[in-house]
MIBALUM-772457 format. One line per 8 residues: number of its first residue (from 1); their letters; for each residue x, y, z of C-alpha. Coordinates in steps of 0.25 Angstrom, whole numbers. Example, Ala and Ser with C-alpha at 12.3 -4.5 7.8 and 13.67 -1.06 7.14 Angstrom:
<sevos>
1> AS> 49:-18:31 | 55:-4:29
</sevos>
This chain:
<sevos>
1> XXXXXXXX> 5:-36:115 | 6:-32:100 | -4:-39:91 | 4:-45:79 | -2:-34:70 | 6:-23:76 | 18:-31:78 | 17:-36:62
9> XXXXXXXX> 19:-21:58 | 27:-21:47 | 36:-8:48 | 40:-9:34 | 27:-7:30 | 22:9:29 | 13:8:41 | 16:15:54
17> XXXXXXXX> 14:6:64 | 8:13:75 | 12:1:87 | 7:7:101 | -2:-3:108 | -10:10:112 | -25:3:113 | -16:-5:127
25> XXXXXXXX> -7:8:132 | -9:23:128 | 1:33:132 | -7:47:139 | 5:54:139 | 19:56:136 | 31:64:143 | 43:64:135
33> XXXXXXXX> 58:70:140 | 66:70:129 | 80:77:125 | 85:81:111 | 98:78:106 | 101:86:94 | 116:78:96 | 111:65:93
41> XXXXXXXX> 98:66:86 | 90:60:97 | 78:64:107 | 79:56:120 | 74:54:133 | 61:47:139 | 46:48:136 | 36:44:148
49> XXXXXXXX> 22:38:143 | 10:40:152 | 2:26:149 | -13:21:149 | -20:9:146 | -25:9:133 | -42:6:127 | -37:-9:126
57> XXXXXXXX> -46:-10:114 | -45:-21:104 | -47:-10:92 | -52:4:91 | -61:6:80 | -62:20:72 | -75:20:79 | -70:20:93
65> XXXXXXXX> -71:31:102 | -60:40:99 | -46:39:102 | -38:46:111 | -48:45:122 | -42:43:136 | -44:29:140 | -46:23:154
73> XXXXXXXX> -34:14:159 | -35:0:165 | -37:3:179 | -31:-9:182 | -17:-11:184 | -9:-23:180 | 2:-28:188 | 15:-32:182
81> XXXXXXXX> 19:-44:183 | 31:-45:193 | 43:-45:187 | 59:-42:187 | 59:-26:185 | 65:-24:174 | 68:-12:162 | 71:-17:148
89> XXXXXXXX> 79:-9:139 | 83:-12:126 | 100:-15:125 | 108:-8:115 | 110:-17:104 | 98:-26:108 | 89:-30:96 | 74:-26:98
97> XXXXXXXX> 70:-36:106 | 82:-37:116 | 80:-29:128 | 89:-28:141 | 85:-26:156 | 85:-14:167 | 80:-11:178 | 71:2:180
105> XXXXXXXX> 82:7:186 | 91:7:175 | 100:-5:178 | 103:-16:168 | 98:-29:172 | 109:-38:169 | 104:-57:166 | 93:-64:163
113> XXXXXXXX> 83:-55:165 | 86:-48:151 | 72:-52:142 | 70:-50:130 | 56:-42:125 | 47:-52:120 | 47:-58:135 | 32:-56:143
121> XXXXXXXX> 29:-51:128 | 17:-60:129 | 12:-56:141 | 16:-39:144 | 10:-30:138 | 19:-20:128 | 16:-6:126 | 19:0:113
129> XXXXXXXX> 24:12:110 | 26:17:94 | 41:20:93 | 51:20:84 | 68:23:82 | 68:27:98 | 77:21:108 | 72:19:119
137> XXXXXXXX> 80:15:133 | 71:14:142 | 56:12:147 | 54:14:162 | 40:14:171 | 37:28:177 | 35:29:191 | 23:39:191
145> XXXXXXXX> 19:34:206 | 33:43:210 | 28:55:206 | 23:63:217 | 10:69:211 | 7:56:204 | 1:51:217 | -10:64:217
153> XXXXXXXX> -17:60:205 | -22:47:214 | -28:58:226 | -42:56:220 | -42:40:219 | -51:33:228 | -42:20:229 | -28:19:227
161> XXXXXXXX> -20:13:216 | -19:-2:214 | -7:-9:220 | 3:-5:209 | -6:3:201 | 0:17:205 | 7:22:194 | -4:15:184
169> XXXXXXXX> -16:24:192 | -5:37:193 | -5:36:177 | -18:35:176 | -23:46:185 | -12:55:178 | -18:52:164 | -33:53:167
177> XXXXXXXX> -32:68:176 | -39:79:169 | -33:89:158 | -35:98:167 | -24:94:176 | -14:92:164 | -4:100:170 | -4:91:183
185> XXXXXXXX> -4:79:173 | 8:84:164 | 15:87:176 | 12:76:183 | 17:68:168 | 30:74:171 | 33:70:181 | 30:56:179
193> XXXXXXXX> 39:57:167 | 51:58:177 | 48:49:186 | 55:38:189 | 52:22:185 | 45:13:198 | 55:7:207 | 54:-8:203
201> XXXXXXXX> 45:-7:191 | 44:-18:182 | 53:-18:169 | 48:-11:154 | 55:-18:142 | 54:-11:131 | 55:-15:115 | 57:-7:102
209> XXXXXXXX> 54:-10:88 | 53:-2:74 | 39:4:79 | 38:2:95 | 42:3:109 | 36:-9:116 | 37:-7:131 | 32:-20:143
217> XXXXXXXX> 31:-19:158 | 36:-33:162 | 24:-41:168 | 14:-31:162 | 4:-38:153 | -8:-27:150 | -8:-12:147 | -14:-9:162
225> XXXXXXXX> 0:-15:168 | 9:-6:160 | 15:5:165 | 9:17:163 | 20:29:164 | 32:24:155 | 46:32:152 | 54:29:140
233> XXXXXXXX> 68:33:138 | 71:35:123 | 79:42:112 | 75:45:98 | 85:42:86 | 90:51:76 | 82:44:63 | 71:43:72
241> XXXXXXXX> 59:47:62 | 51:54:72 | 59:67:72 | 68:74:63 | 83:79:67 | 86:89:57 | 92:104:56 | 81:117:54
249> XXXXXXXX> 84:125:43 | 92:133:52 | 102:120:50 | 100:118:66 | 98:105:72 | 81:101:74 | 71:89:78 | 57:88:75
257> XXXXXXXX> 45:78:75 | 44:77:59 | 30:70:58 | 36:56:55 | 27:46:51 | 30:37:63 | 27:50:72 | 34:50:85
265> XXXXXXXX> 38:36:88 | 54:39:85 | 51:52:95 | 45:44:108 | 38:32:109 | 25:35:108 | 10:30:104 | 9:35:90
273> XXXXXXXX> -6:29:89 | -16:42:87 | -24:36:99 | -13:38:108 | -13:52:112 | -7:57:124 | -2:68:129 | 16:71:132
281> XXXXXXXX> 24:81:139 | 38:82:133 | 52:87:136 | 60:90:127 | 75:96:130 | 83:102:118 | 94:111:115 | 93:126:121
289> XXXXXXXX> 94:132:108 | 82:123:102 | 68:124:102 | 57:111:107 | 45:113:100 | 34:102:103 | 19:100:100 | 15:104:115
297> XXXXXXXX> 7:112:121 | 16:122:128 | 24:131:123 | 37:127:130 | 48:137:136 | 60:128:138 | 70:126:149 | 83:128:147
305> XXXXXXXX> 93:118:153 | 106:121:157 | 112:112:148 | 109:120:137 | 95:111:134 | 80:115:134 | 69:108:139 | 56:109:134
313> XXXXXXXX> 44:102:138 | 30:102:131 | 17:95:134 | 3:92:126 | -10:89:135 | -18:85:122 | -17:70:119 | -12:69:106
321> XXXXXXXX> -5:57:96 | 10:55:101 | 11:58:85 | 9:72:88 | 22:75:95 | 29:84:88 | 44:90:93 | 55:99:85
329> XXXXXXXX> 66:103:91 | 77:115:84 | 81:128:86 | 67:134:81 | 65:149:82 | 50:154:83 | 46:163:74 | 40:177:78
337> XXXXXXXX> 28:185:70 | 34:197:63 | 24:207:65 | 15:211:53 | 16:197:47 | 3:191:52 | -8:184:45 | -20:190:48
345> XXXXXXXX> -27:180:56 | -42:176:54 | -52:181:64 | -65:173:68 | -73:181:60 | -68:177:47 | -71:161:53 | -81:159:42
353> XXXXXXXX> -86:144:47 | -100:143:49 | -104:142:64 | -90:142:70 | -83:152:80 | -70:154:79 | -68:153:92 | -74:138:95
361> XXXXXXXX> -78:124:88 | -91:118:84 | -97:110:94 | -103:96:92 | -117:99:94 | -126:94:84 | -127:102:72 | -138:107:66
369> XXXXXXXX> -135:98:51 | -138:104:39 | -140:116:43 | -133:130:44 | -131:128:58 | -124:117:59 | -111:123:65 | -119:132:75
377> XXXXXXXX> -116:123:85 | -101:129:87 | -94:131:100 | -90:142:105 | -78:137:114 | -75:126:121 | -88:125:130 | -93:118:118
385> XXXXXXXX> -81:110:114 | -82:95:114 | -70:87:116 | -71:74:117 | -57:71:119 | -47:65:131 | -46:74:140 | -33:87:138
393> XXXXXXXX> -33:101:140 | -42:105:127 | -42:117:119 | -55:116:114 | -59:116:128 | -53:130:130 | -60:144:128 | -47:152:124
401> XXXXXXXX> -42:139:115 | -55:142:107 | -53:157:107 | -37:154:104 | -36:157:87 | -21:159:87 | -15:149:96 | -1:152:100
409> XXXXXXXX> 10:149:92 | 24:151:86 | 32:147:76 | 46:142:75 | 57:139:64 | 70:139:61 | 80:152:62 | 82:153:46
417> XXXXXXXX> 65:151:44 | 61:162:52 | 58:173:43 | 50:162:35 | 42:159:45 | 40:172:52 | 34:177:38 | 26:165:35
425> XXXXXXXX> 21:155:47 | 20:166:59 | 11:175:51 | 2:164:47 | 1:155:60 | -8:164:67 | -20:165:56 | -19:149:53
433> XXXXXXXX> -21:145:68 | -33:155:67 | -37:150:54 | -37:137:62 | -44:141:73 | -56:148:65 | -59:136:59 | -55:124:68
441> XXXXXXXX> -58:132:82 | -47:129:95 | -34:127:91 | -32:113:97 | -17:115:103 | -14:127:110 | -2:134:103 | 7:130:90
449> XXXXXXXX> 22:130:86 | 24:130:71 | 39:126:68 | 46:125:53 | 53:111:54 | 65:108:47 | 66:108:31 | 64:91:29
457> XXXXXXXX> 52:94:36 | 44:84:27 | 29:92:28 | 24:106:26 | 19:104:42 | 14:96:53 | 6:99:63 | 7:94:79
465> XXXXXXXX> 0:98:92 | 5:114:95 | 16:112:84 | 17:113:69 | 30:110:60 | 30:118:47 | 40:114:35 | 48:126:28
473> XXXXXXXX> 41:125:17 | 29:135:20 | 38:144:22 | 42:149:8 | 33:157:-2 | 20:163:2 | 12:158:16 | 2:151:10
481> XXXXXXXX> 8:138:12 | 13:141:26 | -1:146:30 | -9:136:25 | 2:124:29 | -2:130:45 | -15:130:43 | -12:115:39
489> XXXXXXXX> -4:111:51 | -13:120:60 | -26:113:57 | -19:99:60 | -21:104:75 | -36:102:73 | -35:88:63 | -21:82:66
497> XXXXXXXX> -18:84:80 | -32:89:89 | -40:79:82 | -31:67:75 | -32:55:66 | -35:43:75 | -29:34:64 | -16:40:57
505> XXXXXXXX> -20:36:44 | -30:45:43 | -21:56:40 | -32:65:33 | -38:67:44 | -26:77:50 | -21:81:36 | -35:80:28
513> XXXXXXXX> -40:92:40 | -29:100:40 | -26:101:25 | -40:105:24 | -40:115:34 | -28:121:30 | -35:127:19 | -46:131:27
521> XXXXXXXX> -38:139:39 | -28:142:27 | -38:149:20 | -44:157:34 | -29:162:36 | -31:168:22 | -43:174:27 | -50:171:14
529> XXXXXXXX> -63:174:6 | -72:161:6 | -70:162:-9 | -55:164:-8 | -56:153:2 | -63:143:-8 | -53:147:-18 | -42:143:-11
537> XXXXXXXX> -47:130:-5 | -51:126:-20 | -35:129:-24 | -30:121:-13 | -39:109:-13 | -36:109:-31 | -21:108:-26 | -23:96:-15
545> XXXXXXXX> -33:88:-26 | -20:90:-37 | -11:85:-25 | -18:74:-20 | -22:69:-34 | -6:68:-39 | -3:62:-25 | -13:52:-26
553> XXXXXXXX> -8:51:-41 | 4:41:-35 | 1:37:-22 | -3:23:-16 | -17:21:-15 | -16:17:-2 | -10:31:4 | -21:38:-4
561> XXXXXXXX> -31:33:6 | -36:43:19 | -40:31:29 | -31:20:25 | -34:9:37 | -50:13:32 | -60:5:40 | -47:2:52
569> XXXXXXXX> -44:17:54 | -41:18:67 | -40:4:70 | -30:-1:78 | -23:-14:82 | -29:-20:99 | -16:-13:102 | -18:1:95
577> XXXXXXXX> -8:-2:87 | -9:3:72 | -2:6:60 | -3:19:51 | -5:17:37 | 6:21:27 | 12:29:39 | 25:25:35
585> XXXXXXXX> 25:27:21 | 35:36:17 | 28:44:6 | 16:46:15 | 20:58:22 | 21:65:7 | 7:64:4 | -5:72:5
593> XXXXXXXX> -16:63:4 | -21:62:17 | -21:77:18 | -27:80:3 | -37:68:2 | -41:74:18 | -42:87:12 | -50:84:3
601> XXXXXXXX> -60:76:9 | -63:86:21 | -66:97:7 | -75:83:2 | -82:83:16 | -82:98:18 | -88:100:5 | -101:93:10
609> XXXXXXXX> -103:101:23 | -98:114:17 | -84:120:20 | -87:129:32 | -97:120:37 | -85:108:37 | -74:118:44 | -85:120:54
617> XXXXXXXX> -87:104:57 | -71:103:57 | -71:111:69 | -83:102:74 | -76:90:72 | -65:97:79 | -72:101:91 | -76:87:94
625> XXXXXXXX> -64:79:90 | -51:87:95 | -42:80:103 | -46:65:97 | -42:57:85 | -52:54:73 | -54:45:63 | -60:48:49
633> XXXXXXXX> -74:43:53 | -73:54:64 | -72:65:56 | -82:60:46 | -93:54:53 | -93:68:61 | -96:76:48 | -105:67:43
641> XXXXXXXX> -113:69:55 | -112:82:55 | -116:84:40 | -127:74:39 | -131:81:26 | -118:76:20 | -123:60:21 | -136:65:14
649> XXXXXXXX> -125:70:2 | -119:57:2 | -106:59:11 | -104:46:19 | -93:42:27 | -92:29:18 | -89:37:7 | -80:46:14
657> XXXXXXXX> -72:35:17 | -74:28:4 | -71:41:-6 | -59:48:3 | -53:40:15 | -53:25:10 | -48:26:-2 | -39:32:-11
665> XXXXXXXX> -38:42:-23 | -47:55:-24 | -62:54:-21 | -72:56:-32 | -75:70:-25 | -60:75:-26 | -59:74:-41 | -73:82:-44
673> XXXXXXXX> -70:92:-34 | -55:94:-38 | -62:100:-52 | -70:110:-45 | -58:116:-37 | -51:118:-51 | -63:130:-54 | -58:137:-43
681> XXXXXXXX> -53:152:-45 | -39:150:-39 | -38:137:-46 | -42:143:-60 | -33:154:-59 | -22:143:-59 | -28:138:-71 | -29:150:-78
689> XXXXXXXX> -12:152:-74 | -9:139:-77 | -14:140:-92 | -5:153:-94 | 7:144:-90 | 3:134:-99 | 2:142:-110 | 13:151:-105
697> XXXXXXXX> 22:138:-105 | 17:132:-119 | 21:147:-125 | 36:143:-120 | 38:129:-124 | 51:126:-131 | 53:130:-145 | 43:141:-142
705> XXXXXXXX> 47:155:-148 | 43:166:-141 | 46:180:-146 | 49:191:-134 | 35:197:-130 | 26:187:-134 | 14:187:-125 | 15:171:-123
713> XXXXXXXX> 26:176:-112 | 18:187:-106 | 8:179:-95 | 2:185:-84 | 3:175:-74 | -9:177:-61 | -2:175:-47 | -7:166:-39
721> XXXXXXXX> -7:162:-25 | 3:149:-20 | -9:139:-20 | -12:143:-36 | 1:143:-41 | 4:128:-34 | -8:126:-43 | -2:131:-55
729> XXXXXXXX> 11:125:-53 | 5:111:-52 | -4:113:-66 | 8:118:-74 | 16:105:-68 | 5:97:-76 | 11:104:-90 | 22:95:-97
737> XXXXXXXX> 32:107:-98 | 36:118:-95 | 49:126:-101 | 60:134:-91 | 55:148:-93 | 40:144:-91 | 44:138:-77 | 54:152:-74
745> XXXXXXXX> 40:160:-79 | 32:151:-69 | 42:153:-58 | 45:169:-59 | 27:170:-61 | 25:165:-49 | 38:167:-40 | 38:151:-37
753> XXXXXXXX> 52:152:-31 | 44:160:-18 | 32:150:-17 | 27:142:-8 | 34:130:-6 | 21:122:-13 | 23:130:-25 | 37:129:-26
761> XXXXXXXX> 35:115:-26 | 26:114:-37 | 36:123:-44 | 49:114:-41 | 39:103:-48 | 37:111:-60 | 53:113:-61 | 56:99:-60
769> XXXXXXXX> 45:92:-69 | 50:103:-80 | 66:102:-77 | 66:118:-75 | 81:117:-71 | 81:132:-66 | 72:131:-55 | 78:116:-50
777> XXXXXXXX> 85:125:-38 | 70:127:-34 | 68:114:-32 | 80:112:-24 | 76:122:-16 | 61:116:-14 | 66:101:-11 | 76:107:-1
785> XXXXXXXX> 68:117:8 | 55:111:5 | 57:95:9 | 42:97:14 | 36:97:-1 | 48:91:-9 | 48:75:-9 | 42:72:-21
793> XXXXXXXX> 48:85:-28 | 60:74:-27 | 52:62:-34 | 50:73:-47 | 65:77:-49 | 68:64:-48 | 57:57:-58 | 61:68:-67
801> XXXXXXXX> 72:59:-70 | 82:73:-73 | 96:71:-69 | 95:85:-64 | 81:84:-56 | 87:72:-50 | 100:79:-45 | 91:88:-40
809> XXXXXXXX> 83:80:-33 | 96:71:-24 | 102:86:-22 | 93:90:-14 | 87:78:-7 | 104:78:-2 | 101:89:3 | 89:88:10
817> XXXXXXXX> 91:73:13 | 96:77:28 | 84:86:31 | 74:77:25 | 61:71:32 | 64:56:34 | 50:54:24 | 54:62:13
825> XXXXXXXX> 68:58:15 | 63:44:12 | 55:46:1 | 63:57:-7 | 77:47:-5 | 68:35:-13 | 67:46:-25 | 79:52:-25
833> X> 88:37:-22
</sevos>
């Protein structure tokens, strides 16, 4: 039963209530069947859930063993009461308590023995399911005892099953059998998705509300009674905020998993909790003409179905969040390499971490502390890998995964953004997976699909298990921004997916990693100097302190804060039931704290331990941790331990908790180091520019004659790379004005129309804070192909309060209100209405 904490969830409020009771019932494993119908705007069909018996524990603490670990069923089976055998389905029109009567055989029971849902309440016990806008018809038991090679997995069992245990024993024999017999078990999952329900069985009621799918075997009062293999028939709906329906850019019909902040709920009904990983098979069937691309672990050849359909059908055998399901559905085309186009791709030679081959990861052997040697310890290969995880085929348990620099990939996009993405994200995905690979060691997913999602895509890219989804805009200008945004997504295979925050609200912990490594792998597929690469890492680290002090400038102190549940991270409810903080806040999912206040706390801690001494303890802390979920304290009690000098310096985890995760604004550090980053070569190159603009500028004020030749107007202006002119562009936003013909000047200098979408937005910001009416199709342009970057670019046409600004600004949210991401919809529409 619910506790009356998670049924007094306020949905109003902008916590995301996590609902599924998953310390009583986890679900091992998923088979989903489903159907897409472009027509209509809806996915349907049935997904079947492969239960156990949860822990049972009253709370788990943040120092509990961790989660995802398999855990051992009742071996108990309780008997259900007897009772009529029923099936309870909600009737069209019902309210959401009312339900109807079958039968499992589908026929409708017609008198008295209708009962509503809170009947047996007190005494049944509900399984919860997170789900939201789905419609479900049906719930049925799955006979697992009819099929045939079911009965085999009982051959080594020295008693037979308990009267009326069969199916609970088939379940759990099918769930324990090694990962080297996966392919026996996916199979054997199969076919058991297709199975019929038991002849008689006892009824399933079922129950929706805002959040939930709450499901009750009649006469069933604990976990160990319930069923453990369940289908459920269902249909999504068109406004359903897991997936996008939505047109390419090829103007052709598409759906994708947009990374909603509910998740997956509105795709299946699902345990969203992180501790609930499980693995799926899924089938999908489409379209002939379109393309299923899934984060799976096979590359799928589809069939073809004489009915002008496709079926394609992937699976995982890594447990992982049911959060981590990712789909997209359109007529993609996959990309091919032009020959001659390459990047250069970084050899393990030039892999300058101290004591760390290339082709395998620390180990956890005690380090000689303090000492030169402390890294010495690596492995080799996987003979020295530890993994302490569940039990699935892992890679780092593989010697040609470790050899494996370059996983196989492709890369897919719309008709119109090929020659784009031929020229710019083919050439660059090989160096920046062996960037990744030098420095992080096994790629943790066999193979990788990159796509270019639709232009309301609402992020520059997010990351999945063997798929990525890139936005558009890293496609203009030079390729720095596209590089350096896959080596971004790429490094969330490491910190975000292989190894995962066990509390959501520790967000840092997936975007504080991969927002520091990005410059590190970005910086190998350069295949810098160390000097240039210090350089560089100075630029980039002056830019994300500017951004994270003007962000932090206006938002709530609250949102500033990297562990906001503090002392209860990780805690959960007697049922497993949680909430996320500020998951649902709609201008959450435009800010970057969690990833620049992360950032900058790894370049805090990594400037204790030494740079290339910290990459190398990354890949140690990988090495032990992949395939589980963390908490903060993991992470930091780990470093600790392995840096005892940095206690003797004063670094504690108190005060890492005190100065960056508990509370908000800028830690003391941050400010003093900022200053330093501003003496750096590339950083006083911009300076120096910046002042020629300034006095460039002041010389063309209004009511400034200016005779024909005078030198005021002959500047040689240095060119500069994309990160320094972002620079300079923010600088020259600080000065009060600037007239029409300084801005054409700064546009033809340094041919801003051709950037990179983040200079080009900095220049669109310049335009309108100085009304530069000339370039306000630029802006236009920027708000309409670059949705990714151009919410608030909306908040200053409008706070300009300037008729024309304004115009400008409801023009092209009409336009690009159809296409838009449901957040930035939301929070765009309460500027501009």
């Amino acid at each position: 039963m619910q506790s009356a904490e998670e049924s007094d969830l306020d949905p109003n409020k902008d916590d995301l209530p996590l609902r599924a009771n998953t310390n009583h019932m986890l679900v091992r494993h998923y088979v989903l069947d489903l159907t897409i119908h472009f027509e209509s705007k809806t996915i349907g069909g049935s997904i079947v859930l492969f239960l156990e018996p949860g822990k049972g524990k009253s709370m788990e603490t943040p120092d509990s063993a961790p989660s995802g670990e398999s855990t051992s069923p009742s071996p108990l089976c309780e008997q259900p009461k007897q009772e009529p055998q029923l099936h309870l389905q909600p009737q069209a029109g019902a309210s959401q308590t009312e339900v109807t009567v079958e039968t499992c055989d589908h026929k409708h029971v017609e008198g008295t023995e209708a009962r509503s849902w809170q009947e047996g309440a007190s005494d049944e016990f509900t399984l919860v399911l997170d789900c939201c806008d789905l419609s479900v018809s049906k719930v049925e038991e799955v006979d697992v005892a009819s099929v045939p090679g079911m009965r085999a997995l009982l051959d080594d069992c020295e008693q037979p099953p308990q009267a009326g245990c069969l199916s609970f024993t088939l379940v759990e024999r099918l769930l324990a059998l090694s990962s080297s017999c996966w392919k026996e078990q996916h199979d054997l999952y199969l076919q058991c998705s297709t199975a019929p329900c038991p002849q008689g069985a006892a009824a399933l009621s079922f129950h929706t509300d805002r959040w939930s799918l709450q499901l009750r075997k009649r006469g069933v009062g604990s976990p160990s009674g319930f069923p453990r293999a369940l289908r459920i028939w269902y249909e999504t709906k068109p406004k359903g905020a897991s997936v996008r329906w939505t047109d390419t850019q090829d103007g052709r019909c598409c759906v994708y998993t947009m990374g909603s902040p509910i998740n997956n709920r509105a795709l299946f009904p699902c345990q969203e909790p992180p501790v609930a990983m499980s693995t799926w098979q899924a089938t999908v069937v489409a379209p002939g003409e379109y393309t299923v691309l899934l984060s799976g672990e096979n590359q799928v050849v589809p069939v073809q179905k004489e009915s002008g359909l496709s079926r394609w059908a992937y699976y995982v055998t890594m447990p992982m969040p049911a959060s981590t399901f990712t789909l997209a559905v359109g007529q993609w085309h996959e990309a091919q390499a032009k020959s001659g186009t390459g990047v250069p791709v970084l050899t393990e030679s030039s892999n300058s971490t101290p004591g760390v081959s290339t082709s395998g990861c620390s180990s956890v052997e005690k380090p000689c502390h303090g000492s030169n040697q402390e890294f010495q310890g690596a492995a080799d290969g996987p003979a020295q890998s530890m993994c302490s995880h569940v039990d699935y085929p892992c890679r780092f348990t593989l010697t040609e995964a470790w050899r494996e620099a370059i996983i196989p990939h492709r890369v897919f996009s719309p008709t119109c953004l090929l020659p784009q993405v031929e020229a710019v994200v083919v050439p660059h995905l090989p160096a920046c997976l062996a960037a990744a690979h030098a420095v992080l060691g096994v790629h943790p997913f066999s193979h990788l699909d990159v796509l270019i999602v639709p232009s309301g895509f609402s992020s520059l890219g997010m990351a999945s298990p063997h798929i990525v989804f890139l936005s558009q805009s890293v496609l203009m200008g030079p390729a720095h921004l596209c590089g350096a945004r896959l080596c971004h997504e790429i490094a969330h295979a490491w910190f975000g997916l292989v190894i995962g925050a066990r509390d959501w609200t520790e967000e840092w912990i997936s975007e504080g990693f991969a927002t520091f490594l990005e410059d590190v792998l970005w910086a190998k597929v350069q295949q810098l100097s160390l000097h240039e690469e210090e350089d560089q890492l100075h630029l980039r680290a002056l830019l994300r302190w500017r951004r994270l002090h003007d962000e932090l400038q206006n938002a709530e102190q609250e949102l500033q804060i990297l562990r906001p549940h503090k002392e209860s991270t990780g805690v959960v409810s007697e049922s497993g039931a949680s909430t996320v903080k500020h998951g649902l806040n709609p201008e959450k999912p435009f800010m970057q704290v969690h990833y620049l206040k992360g950032y900058f706390l790894l370049k805090f801690l990594a400037s204790f331990t030494g740079h290339e001494h910290f990459l190398a303890f990354l890949r140690l802390f990988v090495s032990l941790y992949h395939g589980r979920l963390v908490l903060s304290q993991d992470f930091l009690r780990m470093l600790l331990d392995h840096f005892p000098d940095v206690k003797r310096r004063g670094l504690t985890l108190e005060g890492i908790y005190a100065d960056w995760l508990d509370a908000p604004g800028i830690p003391k550090w941050l400010t003093e180091e900022s200053a330093a980053w501003l003496q750096s070569p590339l950083v006083t190159e911009v300076q120096q520019e910046v002042t020629k603009w300034i006095h460039f500028s002041r010389g063309h004020g209004k009511g400034t004659k200016r005779k024909r030749g005078d030198p005021c107007l002959k500047v040689n202006f240095k060119e500069m790379g994309p990160e320094q002119t972002v620079l300079l562009l923010e600088m020259l936003l600080e000065e009060e004005k600037m007239s029409a013909g300084v801005l054409q000047t700064l546009e033809r200098t340094y041919d801003l129309r051709t950037q990179d979408a983040e200079v080009k937005h900095r220049w669109c910001e310049l335009v309108v804070k100085h009304k530069y009416s000339a370039a306000y199709k630029d802006v236009e342009d920027f708000l309409i192909d670059n949705q990714a970057m151009g919410v608030y670019l909306y908040g200053e046409l409008m706070l300009q309060e300037d008729g024309r600004q304004q115009a400008l600004a409801r023009r092209c949210f009409s336009r690009a209100q159809e296409h838009m991401d449901p957040a930035a919809l939301a929070v765009v529409s309460e500027m501009i209405l």
